[in-house]
N, C-alpha and C positions, 0 to 999 in steps of 0.2 A: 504493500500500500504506500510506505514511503516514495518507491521509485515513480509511482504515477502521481500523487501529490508534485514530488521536483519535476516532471513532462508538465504540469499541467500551470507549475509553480514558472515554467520557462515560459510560456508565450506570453508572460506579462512582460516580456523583457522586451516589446512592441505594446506597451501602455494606450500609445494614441490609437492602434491602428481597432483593439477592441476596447476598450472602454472610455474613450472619449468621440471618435469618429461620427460612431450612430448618433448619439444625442445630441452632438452640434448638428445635425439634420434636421431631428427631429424638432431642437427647437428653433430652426430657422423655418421650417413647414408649419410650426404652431404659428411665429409670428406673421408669417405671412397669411394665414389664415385669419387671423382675428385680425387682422388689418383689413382685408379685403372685408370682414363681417361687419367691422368697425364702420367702412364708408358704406357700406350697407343701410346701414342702420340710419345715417346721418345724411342717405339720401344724393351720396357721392356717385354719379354716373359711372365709374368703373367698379363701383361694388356694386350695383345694381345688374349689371352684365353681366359680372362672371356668378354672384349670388342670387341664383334664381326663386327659390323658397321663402313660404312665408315666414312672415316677421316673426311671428307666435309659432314656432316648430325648433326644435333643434334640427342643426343640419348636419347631418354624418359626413365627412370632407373623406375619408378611405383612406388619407394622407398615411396613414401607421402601417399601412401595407410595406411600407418601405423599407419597416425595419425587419419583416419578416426575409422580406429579400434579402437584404445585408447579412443577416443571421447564413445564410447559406451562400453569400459570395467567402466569410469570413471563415469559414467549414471547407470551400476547396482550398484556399491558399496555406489553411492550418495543415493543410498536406504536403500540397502541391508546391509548396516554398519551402518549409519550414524541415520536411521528415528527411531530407538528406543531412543539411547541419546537427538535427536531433541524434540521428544514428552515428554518426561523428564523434560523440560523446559517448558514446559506447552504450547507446540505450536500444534493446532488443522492437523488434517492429511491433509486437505484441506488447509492450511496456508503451512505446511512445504512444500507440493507437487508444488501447484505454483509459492512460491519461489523459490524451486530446479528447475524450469523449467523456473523462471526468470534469475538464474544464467545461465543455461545453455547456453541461447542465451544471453545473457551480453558474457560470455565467447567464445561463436561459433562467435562472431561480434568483438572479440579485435582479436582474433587469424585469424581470415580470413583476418582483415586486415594487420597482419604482414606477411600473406604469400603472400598476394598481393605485400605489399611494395618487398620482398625476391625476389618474380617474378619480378618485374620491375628492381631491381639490376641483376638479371641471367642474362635479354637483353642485360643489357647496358655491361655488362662485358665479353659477349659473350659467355654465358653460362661457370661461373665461369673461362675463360679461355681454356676450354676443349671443348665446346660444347653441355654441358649437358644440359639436361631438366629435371631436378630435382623438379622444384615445378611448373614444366605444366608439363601436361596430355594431348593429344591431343582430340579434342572436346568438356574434362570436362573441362579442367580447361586452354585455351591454347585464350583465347580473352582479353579485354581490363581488365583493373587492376580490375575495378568497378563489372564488369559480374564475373568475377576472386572470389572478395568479396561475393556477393549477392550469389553466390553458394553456396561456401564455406559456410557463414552464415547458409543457409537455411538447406545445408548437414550436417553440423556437431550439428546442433541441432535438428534435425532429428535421429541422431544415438544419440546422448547423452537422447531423450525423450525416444526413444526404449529404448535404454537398462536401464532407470527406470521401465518403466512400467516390465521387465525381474524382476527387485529389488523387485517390490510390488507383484507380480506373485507370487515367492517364499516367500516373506515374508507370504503370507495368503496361501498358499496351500503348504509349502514345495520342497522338489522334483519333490514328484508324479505331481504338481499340475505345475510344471516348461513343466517335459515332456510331458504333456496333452496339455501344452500350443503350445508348437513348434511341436508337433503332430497335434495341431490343424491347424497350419498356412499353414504346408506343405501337410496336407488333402485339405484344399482350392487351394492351388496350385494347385495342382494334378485338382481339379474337373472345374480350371478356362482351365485349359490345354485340359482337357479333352469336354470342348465345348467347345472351338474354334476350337476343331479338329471335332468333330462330325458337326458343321454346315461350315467347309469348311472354317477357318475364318483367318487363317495364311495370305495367302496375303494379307489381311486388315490389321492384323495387322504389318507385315510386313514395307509397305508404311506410316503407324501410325511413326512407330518408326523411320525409314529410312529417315523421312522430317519434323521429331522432333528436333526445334534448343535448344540450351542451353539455353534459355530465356524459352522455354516451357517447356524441360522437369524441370528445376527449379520450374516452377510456380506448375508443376506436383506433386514432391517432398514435396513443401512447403503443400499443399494440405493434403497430408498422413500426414507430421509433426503434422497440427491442430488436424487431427482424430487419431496420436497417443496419445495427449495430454489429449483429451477427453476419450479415453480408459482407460488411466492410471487412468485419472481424479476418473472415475467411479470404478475401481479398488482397488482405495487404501481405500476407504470410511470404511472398515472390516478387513484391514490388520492388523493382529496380531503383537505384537512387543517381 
């Protein structure tokens, strides 16, 4: 446990690139959002354009999607950069891999709960003073602070383990071996699409998803997290450096 604490203890040694990066984002997307809401509200011709909704509604802006992205650009390069100088130090691929997957959720669980806390400041201030729903989501991310966190957590280490396993993909096959990868996901796609049409199965799953709360489909997600884990796991065991 120690060796993967110091893996995980190492990508802080790049401070801006995860834990400053995202939030200066994030809070340039907040400001610019409650500016735009601002001349909204006060009847300024350019917030009227881009702020369509009425005055009395909060307005869901989807702006936070972006950290969910980030969350898995920051998951390739924790590989894709980083796992040849980490083996360098004499740390086994199976040591650096679980560490980078122990930071990940260390990480996914300090930032879920600062957009928790974020969210409970939007309420009390009435959505920044404008309205806004900047760090809810309606359905994902729009319940109590805790269900708010436990998503968050589970999603963003979900994207941050994918886009490892993307890191280790390329790292051992290249290119070629990147687009075979995502050729192969979206061939699955295709042939899961393709039974449930041939046995009739859309309004199953229809009603599946339809009476899916945020508590399951989480438990959902967490689920794929574990088997992206194990994939990578299995993955990296050959990957070239």
């Amino acid at each position: 446990m120690s060796t993967l604490v110091k893996v995980a203890r190492f990508h802080l040694v790049q401070p801006f690139q995860y834990l400053a990066m995202t939030w200066i984002i994030v809070a340039l997307g907040l400001a610019f959002s409650v500016a735009v809401d601002a001349m909204h509200a006060s009847g300024h011709p350019v917030g009227a354009v881009v702020n369509g909704s009425a005055p009395d509604r909060v307005r869901y802006t989807g702006a936070l999607a972006g950290f969910f992205v980030f969350f898995l650009v920051i998951g390739v390069q924790s590989i894709g950069r980083s796992l040849p100088f980490g083996l360098a130090l004499g740390v086994s691929r199976r040591s650096y891999y679980l560490g980078t997957a122990l930071f990940a959720a260390v990480l996914a669980c300090a930032d879920g709960l600062v957009v928790a806390a974020l969210q409970a400041v939007e309420r009390a201030t009435g959505g920044w003073g404008v309205r806004l729903g900047f760090f809810r989501m309606p359905y994902l991310l729009n319940g109590p602070w805790y269900q708010t966190w436990l998503t968050l957590f589970v999603g963003l280490t979900l994207l941050f383990v994918y886009g490892m396993w993307f890191g280790i993909v390329y790292r051992r096959w290249s290119v070629i071996g990147t687009v075979a990868f995502i050729a192969a996901q979206v061939a699955a796609l295709v042939a899961a699409v393709a039974l449930v049409t041939l046995v009739h199965g859309w309004t199953g799953v229809g009603h599946f998803f339809t009476g899916l709360t945020i508590s399951g489909l989480t438990g959902l997600l967490a689920v794929l997290a574990l088997a992206l884990i194990v994939g990578g796991r299995a993955t990296i065991r050959r990957a070239t450096v």
